[in-house]
C-alpha positions, 0 to 999 in steps of 0.5 A: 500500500505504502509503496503504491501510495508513493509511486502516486505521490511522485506522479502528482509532483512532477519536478524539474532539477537542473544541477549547474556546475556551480551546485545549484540551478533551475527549478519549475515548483516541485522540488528544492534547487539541489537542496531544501532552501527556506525562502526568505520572508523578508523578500519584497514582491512585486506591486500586485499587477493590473491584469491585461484585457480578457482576450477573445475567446471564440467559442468551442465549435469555431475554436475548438475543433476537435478529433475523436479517436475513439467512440465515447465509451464508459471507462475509456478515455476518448482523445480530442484536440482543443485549439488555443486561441492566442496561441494557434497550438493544438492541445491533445485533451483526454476525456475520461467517463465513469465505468458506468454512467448515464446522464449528464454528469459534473466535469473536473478539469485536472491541471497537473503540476511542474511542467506536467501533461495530461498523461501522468493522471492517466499513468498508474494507478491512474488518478483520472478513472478513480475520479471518474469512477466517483461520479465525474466526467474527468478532463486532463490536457497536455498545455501548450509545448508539452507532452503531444500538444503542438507550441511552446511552453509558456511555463504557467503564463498567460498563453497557457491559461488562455489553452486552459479557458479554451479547454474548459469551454469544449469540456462544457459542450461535451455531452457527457457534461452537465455545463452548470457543473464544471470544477477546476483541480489543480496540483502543485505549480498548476495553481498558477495557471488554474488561478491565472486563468479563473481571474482573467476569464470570470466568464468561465462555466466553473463551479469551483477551483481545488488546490492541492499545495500549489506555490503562491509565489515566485519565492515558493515556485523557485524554493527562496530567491537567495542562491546568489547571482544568476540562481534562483530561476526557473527556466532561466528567469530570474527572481527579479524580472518581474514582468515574466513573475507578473503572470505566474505567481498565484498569490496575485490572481486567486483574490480575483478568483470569483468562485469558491476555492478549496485548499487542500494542504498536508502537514509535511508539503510535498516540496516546500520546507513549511506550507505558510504559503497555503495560509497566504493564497487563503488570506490573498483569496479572503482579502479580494472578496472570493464568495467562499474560501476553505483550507481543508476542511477548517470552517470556510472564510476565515483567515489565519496567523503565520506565526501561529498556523493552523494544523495541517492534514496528517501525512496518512489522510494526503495520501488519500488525495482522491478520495478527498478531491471527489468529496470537497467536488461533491460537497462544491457542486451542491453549493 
């Protein structure tokens, strides 16, 4: 059990390690840069940026075309391809139904982690069925540049959370999908392009955005911007180039998130040395007015100390990540 758990956890938190000569180098939010750093919490972010104007987004059936390569089946996965609008790239999207459905179901839109595609929840044992298997339509894509999507990767900027509006669109057209009931999960470094996406389309047709430990800003994406000059990067960005962190740090865009978010953290952070960064998405959310806000399962819409946290979930209760995710899903989808 403990070793399958484990397989799980790794395929969630896809890492990126680039090892430099000098012992250090480049992370993409899912492990410490060749050793645990603490991120300063003296570190001066950036003025919370203005976002840009809501690109056009056409809908799915003259911007989404899609290829089915097999019948839509229960317990299969059907592949589709959804086209991003501002970036032209096709992106192969998976759709996954329970073993035996009927009717229209809610959808859940996984976003996976690091620099992660859609097939790691279809790897062993499998994320996307469990969850379908528990009452959703299950929708996973590879985002622009990885896996077999066509483009470059933009690194959870706004060219991929344009892919990922474009995809929760086609997810509301699907037959399958009851569109009132769409929720966003993210995992990881996800969040960036879950949150990005949710604030800068408040017209999207989701119900609820899930965050399983994502990052809430370029000090926890880059595990502490103090490894010395020209450390500290992710994909040789450094720290300090604010323009390329304006579109990628959570903390900015979840408190313009205009539908409920759900947090779900662990006592030992699957990357980070402490997890104060889930209480700072929790407080950015309650302090930009979102309708409804809970760190797992503590009552909703309140705030915390980060000098005095709240306790976490037991290492024992993460691990039993789906069956947590298809709860707070069901409990949102009734809200």
């Amino acid at each position: 059990m403990a070793g399958g758990e484990t397989v799980t956890r790794l395929f969630i938190t896809l890492t990126i390690l680039i090892c430099s000569t000098a012992g250090c180098g480049v992370l993409i939010g899912d492990v410490p840069c060749c050793g645990p750093i603490t991120p300063p919490p003296s570190l001066a972010l950036p003025p919370r940026p203005t976002l840009p104007a809501k690109p056009s987004i056409a809908p799915p059936a003259a911007t989404a075309p899609k290829v089915i390569a097999s019948p839509q089946a229960a317990g299969a996965a059907n592949t589709h391809w959804v086209t991003n609008p501002t970036s032209g790239a096709r992106l192969y999207t998976q759709v996954v139904l329970p073993k035996s459905a009927s009717g229209k179901l809610p959808a859940l839109v996984l976003v996976p982690g690091g620099i992660g595609w859609g097939g790691i929840f279809l790897d062993p044992p499998n994320r996307a069925q469990q969850l379908a298997d528990a009452g959703f339509v299950v929708v996973v894509f590879d985002p622009d540049g990885r896996g077999k999507s066509a483009g470059k990767d933009d690194f959870g900027g706004f060219v991929q959370q344009d892919g990922l509006a474009a995809v929760v669109r086609f997810a509301a057209t699907l037959p399958s999908v009851d569109a009132s009931k769409i929720g966003v999960v993210t995992y990881s470094y996800g969040i960036t392009m879950g949150s990005g996406a949710l604030a800068r389309y408040p017209d999207l047709p989701v119900k609820f955005l899930s965050d399983w430990e994502g990052p809430a800003d370029r000090n926890y994406t880059t595990s502490g911007c103090n490894l010395g000059a020209g450390k500290g990067k992710i994909h040789w960005q450094p720290c300090t180039d604010n323009a390329f962190w304006s579109e990628r740090e959570a903390v900015h865009f979840i408190g313009k998130v205009r539908v409920p978010y759900q947090r779900i953290q662990s006592e030992k952070d699957h990357v980070q040395p402490n997890n104060a960064h889930a209480i700072d998405l929790i407080n950015a959310a309650i302090k930009g007015g979102a309708p409804w806000t809970r760190l797992n399962d503590y009552p909703p819409n309140q705030t915390y100390d980060p000098k005095s946290p709240p306790q976490m979930l037991p290492e024992q209760q993460d691990r039993q990540l789906d069956q947590r995710v298809a709860k707070y899903a069901h409990e949102l989808f009734g809200k």
